[in-house]
mmCIF file of the N, C-alpha and C atoms, coordinates in Angstrom:
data_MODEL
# 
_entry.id   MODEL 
# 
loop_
_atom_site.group_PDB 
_atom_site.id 
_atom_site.type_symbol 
_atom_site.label_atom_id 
_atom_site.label_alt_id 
_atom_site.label_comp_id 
_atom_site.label_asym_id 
_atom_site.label_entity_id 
_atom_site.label_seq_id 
_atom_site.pdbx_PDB_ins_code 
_atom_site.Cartn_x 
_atom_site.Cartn_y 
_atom_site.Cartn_z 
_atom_site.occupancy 
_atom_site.B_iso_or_equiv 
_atom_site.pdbx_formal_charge 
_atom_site.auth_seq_id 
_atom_site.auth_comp_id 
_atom_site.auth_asym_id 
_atom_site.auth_atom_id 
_atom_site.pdbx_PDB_model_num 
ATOM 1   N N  . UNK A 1 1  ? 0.831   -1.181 0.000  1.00 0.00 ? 1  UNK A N  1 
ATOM 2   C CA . UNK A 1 1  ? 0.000   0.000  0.000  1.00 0.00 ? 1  UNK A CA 1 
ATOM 3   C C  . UNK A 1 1  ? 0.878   1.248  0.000  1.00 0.00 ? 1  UNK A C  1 
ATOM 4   N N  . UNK A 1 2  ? 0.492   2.576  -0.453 1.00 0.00 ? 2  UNK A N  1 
ATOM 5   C CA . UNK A 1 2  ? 1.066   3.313  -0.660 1.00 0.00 ? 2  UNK A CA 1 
ATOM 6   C C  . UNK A 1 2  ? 0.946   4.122  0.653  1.00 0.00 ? 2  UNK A C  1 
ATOM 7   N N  . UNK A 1 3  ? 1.964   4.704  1.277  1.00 0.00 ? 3  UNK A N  1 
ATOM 8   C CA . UNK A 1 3  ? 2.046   5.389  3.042  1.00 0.00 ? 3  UNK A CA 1 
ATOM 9   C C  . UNK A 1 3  ? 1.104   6.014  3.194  1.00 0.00 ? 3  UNK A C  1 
ATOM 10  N N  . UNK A 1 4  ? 0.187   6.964  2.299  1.00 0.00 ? 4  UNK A N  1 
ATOM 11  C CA . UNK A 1 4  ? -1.130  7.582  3.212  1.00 0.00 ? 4  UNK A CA 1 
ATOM 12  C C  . UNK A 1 4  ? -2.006  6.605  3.300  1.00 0.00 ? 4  UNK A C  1 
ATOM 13  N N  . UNK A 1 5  ? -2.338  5.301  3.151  1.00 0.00 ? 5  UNK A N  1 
ATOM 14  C CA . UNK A 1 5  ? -3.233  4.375  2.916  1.00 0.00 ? 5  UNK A CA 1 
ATOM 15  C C  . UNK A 1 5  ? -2.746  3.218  3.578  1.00 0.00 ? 5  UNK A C  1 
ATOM 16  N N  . UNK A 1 6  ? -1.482  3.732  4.279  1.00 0.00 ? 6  UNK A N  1 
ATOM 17  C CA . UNK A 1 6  ? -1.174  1.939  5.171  1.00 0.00 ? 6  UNK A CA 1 
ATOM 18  C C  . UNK A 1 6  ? -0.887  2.394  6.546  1.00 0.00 ? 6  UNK A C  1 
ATOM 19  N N  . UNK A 1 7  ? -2.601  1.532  7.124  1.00 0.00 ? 7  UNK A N  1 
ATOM 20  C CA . UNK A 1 7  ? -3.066  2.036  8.515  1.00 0.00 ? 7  UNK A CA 1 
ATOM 21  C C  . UNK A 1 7  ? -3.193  0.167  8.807  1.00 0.00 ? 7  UNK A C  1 
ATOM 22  N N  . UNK A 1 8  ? -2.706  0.499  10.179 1.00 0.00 ? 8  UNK A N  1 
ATOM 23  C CA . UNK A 1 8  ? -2.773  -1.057 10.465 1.00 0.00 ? 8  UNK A CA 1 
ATOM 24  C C  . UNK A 1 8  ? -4.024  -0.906 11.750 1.00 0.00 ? 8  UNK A C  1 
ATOM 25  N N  . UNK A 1 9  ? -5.127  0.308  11.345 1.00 0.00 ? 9  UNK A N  1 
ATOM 26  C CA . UNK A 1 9  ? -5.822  0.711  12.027 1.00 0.00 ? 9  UNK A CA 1 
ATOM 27  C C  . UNK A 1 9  ? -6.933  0.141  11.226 1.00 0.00 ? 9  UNK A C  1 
ATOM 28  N N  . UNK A 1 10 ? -8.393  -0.498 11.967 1.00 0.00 ? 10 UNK A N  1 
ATOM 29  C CA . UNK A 1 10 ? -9.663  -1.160 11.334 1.00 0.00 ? 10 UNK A CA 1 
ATOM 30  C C  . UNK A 1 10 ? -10.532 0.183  10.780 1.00 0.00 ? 10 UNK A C  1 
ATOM 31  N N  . UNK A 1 11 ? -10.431 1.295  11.113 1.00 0.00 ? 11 UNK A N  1 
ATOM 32  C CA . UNK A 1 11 ? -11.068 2.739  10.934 1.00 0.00 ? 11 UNK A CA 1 
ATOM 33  C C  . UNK A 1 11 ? -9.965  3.618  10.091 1.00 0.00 ? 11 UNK A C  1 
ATOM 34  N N  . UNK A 1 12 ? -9.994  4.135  8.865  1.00 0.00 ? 12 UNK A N  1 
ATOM 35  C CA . UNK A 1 12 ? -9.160  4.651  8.692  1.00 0.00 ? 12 UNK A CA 1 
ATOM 36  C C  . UNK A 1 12 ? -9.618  5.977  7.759  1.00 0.00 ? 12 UNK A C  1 
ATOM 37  N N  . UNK A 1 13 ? -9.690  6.743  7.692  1.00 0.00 ? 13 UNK A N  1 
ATOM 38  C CA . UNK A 1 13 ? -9.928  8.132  6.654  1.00 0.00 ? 13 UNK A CA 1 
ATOM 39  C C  . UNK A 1 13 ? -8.714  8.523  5.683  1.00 0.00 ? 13 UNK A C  1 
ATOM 40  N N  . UNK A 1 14 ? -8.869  9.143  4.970  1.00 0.00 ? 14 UNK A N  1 
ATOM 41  C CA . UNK A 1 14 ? -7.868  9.531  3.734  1.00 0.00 ? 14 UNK A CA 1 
ATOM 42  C C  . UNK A 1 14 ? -8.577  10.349 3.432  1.00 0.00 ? 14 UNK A C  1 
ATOM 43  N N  . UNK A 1 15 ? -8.546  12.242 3.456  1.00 0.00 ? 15 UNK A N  1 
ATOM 44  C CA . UNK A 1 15 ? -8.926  12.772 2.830  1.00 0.00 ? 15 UNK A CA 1 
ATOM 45  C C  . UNK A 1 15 ? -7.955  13.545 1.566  1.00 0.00 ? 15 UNK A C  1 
ATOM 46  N N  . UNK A 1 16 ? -8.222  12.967 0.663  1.00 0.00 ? 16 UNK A N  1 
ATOM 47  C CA . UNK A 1 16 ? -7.967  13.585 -0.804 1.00 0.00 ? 16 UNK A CA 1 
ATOM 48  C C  . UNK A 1 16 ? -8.264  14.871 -1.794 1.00 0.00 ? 16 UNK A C  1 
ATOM 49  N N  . UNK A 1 17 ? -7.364  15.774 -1.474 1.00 0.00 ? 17 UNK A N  1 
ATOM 50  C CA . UNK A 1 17 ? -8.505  17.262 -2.459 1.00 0.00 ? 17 UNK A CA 1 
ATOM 51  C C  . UNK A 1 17 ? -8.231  16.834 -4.061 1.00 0.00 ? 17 UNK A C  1 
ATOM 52  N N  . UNK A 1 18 ? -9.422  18.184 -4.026 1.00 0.00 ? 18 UNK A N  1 
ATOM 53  C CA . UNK A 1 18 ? -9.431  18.505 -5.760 1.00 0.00 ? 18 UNK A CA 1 
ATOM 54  C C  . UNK A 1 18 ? -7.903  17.998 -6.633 1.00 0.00 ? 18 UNK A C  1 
ATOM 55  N N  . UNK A 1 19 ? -6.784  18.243 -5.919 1.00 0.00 ? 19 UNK A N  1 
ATOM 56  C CA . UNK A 1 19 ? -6.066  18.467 -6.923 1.00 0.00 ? 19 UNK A CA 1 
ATOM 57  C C  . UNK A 1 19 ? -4.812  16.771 -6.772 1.00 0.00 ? 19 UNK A C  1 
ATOM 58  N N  . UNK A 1 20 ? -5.578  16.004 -5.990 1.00 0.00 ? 20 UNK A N  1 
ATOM 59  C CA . UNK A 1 20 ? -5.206  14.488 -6.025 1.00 0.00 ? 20 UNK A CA 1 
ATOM 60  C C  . UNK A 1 20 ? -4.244  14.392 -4.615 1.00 0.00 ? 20 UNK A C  1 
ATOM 61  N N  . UNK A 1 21 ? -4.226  15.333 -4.184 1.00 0.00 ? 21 UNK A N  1 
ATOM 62  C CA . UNK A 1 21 ? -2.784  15.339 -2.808 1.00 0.00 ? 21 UNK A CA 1 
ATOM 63  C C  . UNK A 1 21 ? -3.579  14.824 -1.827 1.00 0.00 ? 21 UNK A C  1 
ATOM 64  N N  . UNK A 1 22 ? -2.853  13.913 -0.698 1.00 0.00 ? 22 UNK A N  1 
ATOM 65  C CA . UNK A 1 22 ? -3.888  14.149 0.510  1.00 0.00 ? 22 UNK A CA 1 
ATOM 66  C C  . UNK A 1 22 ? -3.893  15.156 1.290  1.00 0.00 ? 22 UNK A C  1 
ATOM 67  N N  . UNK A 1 23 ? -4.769  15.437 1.788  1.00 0.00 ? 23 UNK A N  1 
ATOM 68  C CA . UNK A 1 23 ? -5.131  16.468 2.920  1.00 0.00 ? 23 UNK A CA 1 
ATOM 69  C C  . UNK A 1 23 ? -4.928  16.138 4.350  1.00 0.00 ? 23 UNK A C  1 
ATOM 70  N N  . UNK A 1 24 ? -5.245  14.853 4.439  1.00 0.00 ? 24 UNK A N  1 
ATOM 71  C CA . UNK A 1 24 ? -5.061  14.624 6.099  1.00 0.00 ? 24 UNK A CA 1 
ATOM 72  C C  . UNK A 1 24 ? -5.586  12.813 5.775  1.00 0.00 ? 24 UNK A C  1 
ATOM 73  N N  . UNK A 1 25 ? -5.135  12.160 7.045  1.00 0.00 ? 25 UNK A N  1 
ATOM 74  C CA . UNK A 1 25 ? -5.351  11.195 7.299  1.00 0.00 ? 25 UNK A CA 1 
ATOM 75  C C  . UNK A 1 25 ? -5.584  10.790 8.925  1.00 0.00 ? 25 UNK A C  1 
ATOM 76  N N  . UNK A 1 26 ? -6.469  9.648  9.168  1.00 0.00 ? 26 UNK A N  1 
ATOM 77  C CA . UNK A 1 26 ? -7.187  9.885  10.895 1.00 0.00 ? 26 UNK A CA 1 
ATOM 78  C C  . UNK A 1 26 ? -7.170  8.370  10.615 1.00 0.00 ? 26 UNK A C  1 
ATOM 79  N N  . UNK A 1 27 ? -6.157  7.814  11.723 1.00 0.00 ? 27 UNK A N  1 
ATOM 80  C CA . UNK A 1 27 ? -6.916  6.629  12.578 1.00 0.00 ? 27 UNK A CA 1 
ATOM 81  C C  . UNK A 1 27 ? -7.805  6.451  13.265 1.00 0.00 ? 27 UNK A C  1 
ATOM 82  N N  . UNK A 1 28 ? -9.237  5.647  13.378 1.00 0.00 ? 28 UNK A N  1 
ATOM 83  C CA . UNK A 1 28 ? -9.894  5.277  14.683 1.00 0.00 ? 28 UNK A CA 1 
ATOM 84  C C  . UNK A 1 28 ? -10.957 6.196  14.145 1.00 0.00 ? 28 UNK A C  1 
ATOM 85  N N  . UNK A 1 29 ? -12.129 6.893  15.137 1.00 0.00 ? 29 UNK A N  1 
ATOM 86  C CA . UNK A 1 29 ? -13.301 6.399  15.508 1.00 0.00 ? 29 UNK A CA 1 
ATOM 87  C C  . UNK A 1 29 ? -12.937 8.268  15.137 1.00 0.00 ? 29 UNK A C  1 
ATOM 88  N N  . UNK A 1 30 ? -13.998 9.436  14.631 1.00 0.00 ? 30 UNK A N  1 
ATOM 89  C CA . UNK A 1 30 ? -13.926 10.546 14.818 1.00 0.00 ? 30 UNK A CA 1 
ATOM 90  C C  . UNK A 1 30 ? -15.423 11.359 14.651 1.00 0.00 ? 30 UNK A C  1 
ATOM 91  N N  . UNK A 1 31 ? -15.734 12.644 14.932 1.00 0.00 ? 31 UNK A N  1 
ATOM 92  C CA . UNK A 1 31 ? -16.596 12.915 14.965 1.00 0.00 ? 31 UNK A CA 1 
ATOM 93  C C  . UNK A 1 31 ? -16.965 14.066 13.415 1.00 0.00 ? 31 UNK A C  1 
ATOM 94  N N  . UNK A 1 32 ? -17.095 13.177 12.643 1.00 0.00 ? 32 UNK A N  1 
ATOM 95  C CA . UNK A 1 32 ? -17.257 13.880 11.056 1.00 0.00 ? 32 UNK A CA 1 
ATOM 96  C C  . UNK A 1 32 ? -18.901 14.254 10.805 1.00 0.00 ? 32 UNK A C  1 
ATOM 97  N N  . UNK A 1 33 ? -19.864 14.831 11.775 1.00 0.00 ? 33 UNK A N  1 
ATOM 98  C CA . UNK A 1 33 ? -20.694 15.248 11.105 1.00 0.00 ? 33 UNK A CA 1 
ATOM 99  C C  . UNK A 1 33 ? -21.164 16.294 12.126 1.00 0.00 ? 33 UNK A C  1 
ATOM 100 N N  . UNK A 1 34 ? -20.011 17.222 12.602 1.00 0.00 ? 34 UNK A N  1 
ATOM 101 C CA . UNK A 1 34 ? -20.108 18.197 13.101 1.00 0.00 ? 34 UNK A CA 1 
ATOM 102 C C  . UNK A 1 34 ? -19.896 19.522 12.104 1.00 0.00 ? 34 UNK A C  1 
ATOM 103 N N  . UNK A 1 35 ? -20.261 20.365 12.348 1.00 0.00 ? 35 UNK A N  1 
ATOM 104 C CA . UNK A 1 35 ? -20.120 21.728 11.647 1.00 0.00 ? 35 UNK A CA 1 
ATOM 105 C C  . UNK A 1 35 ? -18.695 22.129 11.245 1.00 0.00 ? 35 UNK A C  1 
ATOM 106 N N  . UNK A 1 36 ? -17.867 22.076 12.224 1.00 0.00 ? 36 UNK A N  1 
ATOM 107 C CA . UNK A 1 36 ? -16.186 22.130 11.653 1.00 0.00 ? 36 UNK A CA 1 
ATOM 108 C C  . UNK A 1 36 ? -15.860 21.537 10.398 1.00 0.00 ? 36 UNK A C  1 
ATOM 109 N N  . UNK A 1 37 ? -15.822 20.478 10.615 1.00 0.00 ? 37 UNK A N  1 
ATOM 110 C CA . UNK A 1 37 ? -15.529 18.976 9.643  1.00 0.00 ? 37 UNK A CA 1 
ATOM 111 C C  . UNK A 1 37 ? -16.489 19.503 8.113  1.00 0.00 ? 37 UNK A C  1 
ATOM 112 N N  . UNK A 1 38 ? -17.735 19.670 8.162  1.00 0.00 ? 38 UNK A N  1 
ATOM 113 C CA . UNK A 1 38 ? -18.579 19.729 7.014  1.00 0.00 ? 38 UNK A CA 1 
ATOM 114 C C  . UNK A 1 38 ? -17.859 21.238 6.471  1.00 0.00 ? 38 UNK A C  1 
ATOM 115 N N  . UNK A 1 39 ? -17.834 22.176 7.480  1.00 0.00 ? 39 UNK A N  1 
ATOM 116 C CA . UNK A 1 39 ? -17.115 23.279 6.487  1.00 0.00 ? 39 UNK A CA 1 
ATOM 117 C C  . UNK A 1 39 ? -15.482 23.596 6.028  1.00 0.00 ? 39 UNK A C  1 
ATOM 118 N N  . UNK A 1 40 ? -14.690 22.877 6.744  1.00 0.00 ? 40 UNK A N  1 
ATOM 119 C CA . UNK A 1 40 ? -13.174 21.974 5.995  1.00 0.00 ? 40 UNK A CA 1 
ATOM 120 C C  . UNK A 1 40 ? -13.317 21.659 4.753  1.00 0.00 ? 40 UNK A C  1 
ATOM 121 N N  . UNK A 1 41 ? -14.435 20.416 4.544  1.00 0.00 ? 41 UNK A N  1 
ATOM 122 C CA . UNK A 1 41 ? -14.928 19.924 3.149  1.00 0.00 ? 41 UNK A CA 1 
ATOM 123 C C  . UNK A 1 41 ? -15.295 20.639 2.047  1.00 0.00 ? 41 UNK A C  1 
ATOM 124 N N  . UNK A 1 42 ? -16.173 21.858 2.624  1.00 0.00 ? 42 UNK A N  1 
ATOM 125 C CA . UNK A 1 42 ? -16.668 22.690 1.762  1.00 0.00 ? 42 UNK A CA 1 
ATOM 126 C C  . UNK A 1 42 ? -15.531 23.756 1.279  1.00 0.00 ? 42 UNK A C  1 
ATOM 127 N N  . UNK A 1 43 ? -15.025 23.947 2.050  1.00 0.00 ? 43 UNK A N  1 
ATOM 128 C CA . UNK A 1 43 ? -13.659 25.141 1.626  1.00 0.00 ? 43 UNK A CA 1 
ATOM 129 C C  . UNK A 1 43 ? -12.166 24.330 0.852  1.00 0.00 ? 43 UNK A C  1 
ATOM 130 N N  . UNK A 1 44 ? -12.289 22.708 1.223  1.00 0.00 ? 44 UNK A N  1 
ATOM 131 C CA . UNK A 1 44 ? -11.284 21.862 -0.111 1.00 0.00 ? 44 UNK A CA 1 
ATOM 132 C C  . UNK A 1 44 ? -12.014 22.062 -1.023 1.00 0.00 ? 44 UNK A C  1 
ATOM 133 N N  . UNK A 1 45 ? -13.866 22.265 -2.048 1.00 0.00 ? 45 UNK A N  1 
ATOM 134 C CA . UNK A 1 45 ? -13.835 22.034 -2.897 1.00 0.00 ? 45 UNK A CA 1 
ATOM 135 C C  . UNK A 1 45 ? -14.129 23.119 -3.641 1.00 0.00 ? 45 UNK A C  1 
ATOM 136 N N  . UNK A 1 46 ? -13.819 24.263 -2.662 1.00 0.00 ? 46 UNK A N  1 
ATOM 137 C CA . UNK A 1 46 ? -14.124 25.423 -3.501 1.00 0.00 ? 46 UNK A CA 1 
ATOM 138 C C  . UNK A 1 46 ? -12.832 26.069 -4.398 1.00 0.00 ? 46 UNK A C  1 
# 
């Protein structure tokens, strides 16, 4: 696997922008449907 994608974690995130780079990566359990998180998302795809 390529290093942003080799989690020896059962939960794993990879966020990827527009322009193919990653943005961040999270082991484990997180709280993604809070207001922070949704407007992060919105400001990678603008």
């Amino acid at each position: 696997m390529p290093a942003p994608f080799d989690s020896n974690s059962i939960l794993a995130t990879v966020i990827i922008g527009p322009d193919g780079q990653v943005v961040t990566c999270h082991d484990g359990m997180a709280a993604y449907y809070t207001p922070e998180f949704k407007a992060a998302l919105e400001k990678l795809v603008r």
